[in-house]
C-alpha positions in Angstrom: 155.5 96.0 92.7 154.7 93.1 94.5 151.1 93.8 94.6 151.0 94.3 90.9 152.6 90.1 90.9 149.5 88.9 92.9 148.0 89.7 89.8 150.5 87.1 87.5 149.5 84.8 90.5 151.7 85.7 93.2 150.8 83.7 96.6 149.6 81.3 94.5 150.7 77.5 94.2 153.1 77.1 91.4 151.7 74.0 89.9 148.4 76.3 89.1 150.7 78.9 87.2 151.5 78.7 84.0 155.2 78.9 82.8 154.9 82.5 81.5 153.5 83.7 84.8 155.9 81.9 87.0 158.5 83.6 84.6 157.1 87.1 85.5 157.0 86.6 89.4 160.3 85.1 89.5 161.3 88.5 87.4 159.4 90.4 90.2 161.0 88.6 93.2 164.7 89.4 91.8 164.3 92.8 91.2 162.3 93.4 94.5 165.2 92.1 96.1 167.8 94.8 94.7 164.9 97.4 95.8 164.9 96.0 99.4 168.9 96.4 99.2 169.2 100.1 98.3 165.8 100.8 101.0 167.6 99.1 104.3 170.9 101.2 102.8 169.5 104.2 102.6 167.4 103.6 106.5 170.9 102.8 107.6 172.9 106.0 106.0 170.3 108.1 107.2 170.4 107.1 110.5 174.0 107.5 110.7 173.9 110.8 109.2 170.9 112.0 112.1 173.9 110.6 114.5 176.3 112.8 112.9 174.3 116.3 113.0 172.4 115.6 116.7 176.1 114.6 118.2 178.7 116.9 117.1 182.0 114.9 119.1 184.5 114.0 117.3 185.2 110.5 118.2 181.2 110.1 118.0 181.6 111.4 114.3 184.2 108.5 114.0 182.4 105.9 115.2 179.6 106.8 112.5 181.7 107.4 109.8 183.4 103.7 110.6 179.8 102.2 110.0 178.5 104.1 107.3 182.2 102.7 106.0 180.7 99.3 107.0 177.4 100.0 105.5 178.8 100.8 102.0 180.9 97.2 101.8 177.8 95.2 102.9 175.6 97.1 100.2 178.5 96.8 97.4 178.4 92.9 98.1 175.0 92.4 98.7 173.8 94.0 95.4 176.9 92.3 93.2 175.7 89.1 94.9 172.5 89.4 93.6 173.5 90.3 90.3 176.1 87.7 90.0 175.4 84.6 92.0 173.5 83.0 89.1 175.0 83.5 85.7 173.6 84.5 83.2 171.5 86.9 85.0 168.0 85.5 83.5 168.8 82.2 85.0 166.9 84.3 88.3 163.7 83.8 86.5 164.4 80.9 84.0 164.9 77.5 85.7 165.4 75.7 82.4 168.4 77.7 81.9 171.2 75.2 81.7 173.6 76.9 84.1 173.6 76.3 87.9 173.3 79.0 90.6 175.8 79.5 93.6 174.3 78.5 97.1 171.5 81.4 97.5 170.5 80.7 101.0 173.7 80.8 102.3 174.3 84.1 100.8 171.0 85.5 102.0 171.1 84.2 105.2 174.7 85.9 105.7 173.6 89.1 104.3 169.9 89.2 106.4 171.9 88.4 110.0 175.0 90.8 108.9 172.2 93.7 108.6 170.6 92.5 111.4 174.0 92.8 113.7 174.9 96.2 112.2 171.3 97.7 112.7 171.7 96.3 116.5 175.0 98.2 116.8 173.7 101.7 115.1 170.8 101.7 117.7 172.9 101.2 120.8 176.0 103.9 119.1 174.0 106.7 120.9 172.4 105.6 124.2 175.5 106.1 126.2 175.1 110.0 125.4 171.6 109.9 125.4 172.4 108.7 129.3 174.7 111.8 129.9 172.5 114.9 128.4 171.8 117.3 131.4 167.8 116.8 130.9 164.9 115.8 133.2 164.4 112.7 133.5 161.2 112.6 132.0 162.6 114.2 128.7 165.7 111.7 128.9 163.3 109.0 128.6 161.0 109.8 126.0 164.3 110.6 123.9 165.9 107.1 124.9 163.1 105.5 124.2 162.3 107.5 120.8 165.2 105.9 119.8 164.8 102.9 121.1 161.8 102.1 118.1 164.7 101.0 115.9 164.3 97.6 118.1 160.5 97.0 116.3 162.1 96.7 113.3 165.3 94.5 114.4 162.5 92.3 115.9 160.9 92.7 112.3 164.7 91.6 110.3 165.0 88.4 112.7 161.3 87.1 112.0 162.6 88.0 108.2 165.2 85.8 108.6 163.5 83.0 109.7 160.8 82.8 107.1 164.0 83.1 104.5 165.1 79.9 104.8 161.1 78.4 104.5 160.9 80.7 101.5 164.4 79.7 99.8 164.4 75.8 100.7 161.0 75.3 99.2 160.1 74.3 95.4 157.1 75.9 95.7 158.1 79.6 95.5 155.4 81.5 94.5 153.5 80.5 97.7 155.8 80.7 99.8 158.0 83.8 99.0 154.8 86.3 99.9 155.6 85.5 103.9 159.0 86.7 103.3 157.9 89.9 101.0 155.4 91.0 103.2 158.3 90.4 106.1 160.4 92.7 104.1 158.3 95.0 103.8 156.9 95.7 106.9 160.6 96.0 108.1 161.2 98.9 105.5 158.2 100.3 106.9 159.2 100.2 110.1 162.7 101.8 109.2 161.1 104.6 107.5 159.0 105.3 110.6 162.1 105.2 113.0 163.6 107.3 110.8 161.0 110.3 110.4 160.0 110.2 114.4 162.6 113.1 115.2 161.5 114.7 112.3 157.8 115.2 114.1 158.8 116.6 117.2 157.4 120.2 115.9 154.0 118.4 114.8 153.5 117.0 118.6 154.9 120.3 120.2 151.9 122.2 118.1 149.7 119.4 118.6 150.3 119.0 122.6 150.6 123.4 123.2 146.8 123.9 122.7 146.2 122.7 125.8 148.7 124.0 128.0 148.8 127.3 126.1 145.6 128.2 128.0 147.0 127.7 131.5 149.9 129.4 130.6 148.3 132.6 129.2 146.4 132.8 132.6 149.1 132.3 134.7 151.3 134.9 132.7 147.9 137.5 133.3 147.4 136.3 136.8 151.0 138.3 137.6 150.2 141.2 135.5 146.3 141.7 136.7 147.2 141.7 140.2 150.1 144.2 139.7 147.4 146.5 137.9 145.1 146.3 140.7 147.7 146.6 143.5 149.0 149.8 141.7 145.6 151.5 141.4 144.9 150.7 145.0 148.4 152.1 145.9 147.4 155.5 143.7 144.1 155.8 145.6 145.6 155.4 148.9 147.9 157.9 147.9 145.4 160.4 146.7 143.2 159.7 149.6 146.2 161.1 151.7 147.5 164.3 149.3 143.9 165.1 149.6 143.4 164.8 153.8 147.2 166.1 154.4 145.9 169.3 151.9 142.8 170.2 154.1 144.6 169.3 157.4 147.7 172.1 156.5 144.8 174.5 155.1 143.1 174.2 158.8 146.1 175.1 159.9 146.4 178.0 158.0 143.1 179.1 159.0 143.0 178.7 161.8 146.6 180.5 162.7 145.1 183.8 160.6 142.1 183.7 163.1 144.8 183.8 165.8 146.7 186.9 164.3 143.6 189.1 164.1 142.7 188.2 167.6 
């Protein structure tokens, strides 16, 4: 959506614009901003709900219902902030509009660090039973640190926040709100990657097997060969002998008779 506002002049200087177009972007930037509310939910709830089905303990389960509880509040008033803290609504995109707004960068200052604090807390919920799983350390590790990604796109939400305030104290919107969407959207990005890594864990396990596969075919055969030949060797030896104890008792035999018809 943004892409389709470089178009209406997006990125560009707002004295260049005309009114119409600056009309359209601003129309762009506040609905943009409700879509970046419900994607950060959603990364959020997801998460949470991955916590809930990996770690089945019930006080776990309560710590992640408590923030998905926490999630739904800051969502709630984050999207009825939006819709409400200039009134009427087209005063977003309408600066001639003869009714003031409430302080906006307050409000989206609050709401970037509160999501920044809760997305903090979520990644930490599970390292202390990451820590405890009876694995080797090498698999602890790449698990810990698997989850652990989440912290690229916390790093991503707090240089958000600082190009906010340089997007929302300046006149000039239209150039300098692109820092802040492109900002935003690499964090959702982000998210969504952090969110789908468990999800690939087949795709590297079939992509990494090819080349162990081999080694372990031959090391399964290895076993299995040398039983073969040690049991063929053990059934020749064993004819070898019938074969020599046979002639040596029919010597015997022979030779006794001769001794009879002396």
């Amino acid at each position: 959506m943004l892409a389709a506002a470089t178009k209406f002049g997006f990125g560009t200087h707002i004295y260049l614009l005309s009114a119409p177009e600056v009309t359209i972007i601003l129309k762009f930037i506040w609905i943009t901003s409700l879509g970046y509310g419900a994607a950060i939910t959603l990364m959020k709830t997801t998460v949470l709900l991955q916590y809930r089905r990996i770690f089945p303990l019930p006080n776990f389960q309560r710590y992640c219902d408590i923030f998905l509880a926490f999630v739904f509040v800051w969502a709630t008033a984050g999207t009825l902030g939006t819709l409400l803290i200039c009134l009427p609504i087209n005063r977003n995109w309408n600066p001639l509009e003869p009714t003031n707004c409430g302080k906006r960068i307050y409000f989206w200052e609050a709401y970037a660090i509160l999501h920044l604090i809760m997305d903090v807390f979520i990644l930490l919920l599970p390292l202390p039973l990451l820590n405890t799983l009876p694995l080797p350390r090498a698999q602890k590790g790449a698990l810990i640190a698997v989850f652990c990604l989440g912290f690229f796109t916390c790093a991503i939400s707090g240089i958000r926040i600082t190009s906010l305030r340089a997007s929302l104290t300046n006149t000039d919107v239209t150039w300098t709100a692109p820092v802040t969407a492109l900002w935003s959207m690499g964090e959702v990005s982000c998210a969504i990657i952090c969110v789908c890594v468990p999800t690939l864990r087949p795709l590297v396990t079939r992509l990494y097997n090819p080349w162990r596969r081999p080694h372990r075919v031959k090391e399964a055969r290895e076993p299995k060969d040398t039983g073969e030949r040690v049991t063929k060797q053990i059934s020749e030896e064993s004819s070898h002998l019938e074969t020599q104890i046979s002639a040596h008792s029919s010597a015997n035999v022979v030779g006794e008779g001769l001794m009879n018809e002396a």
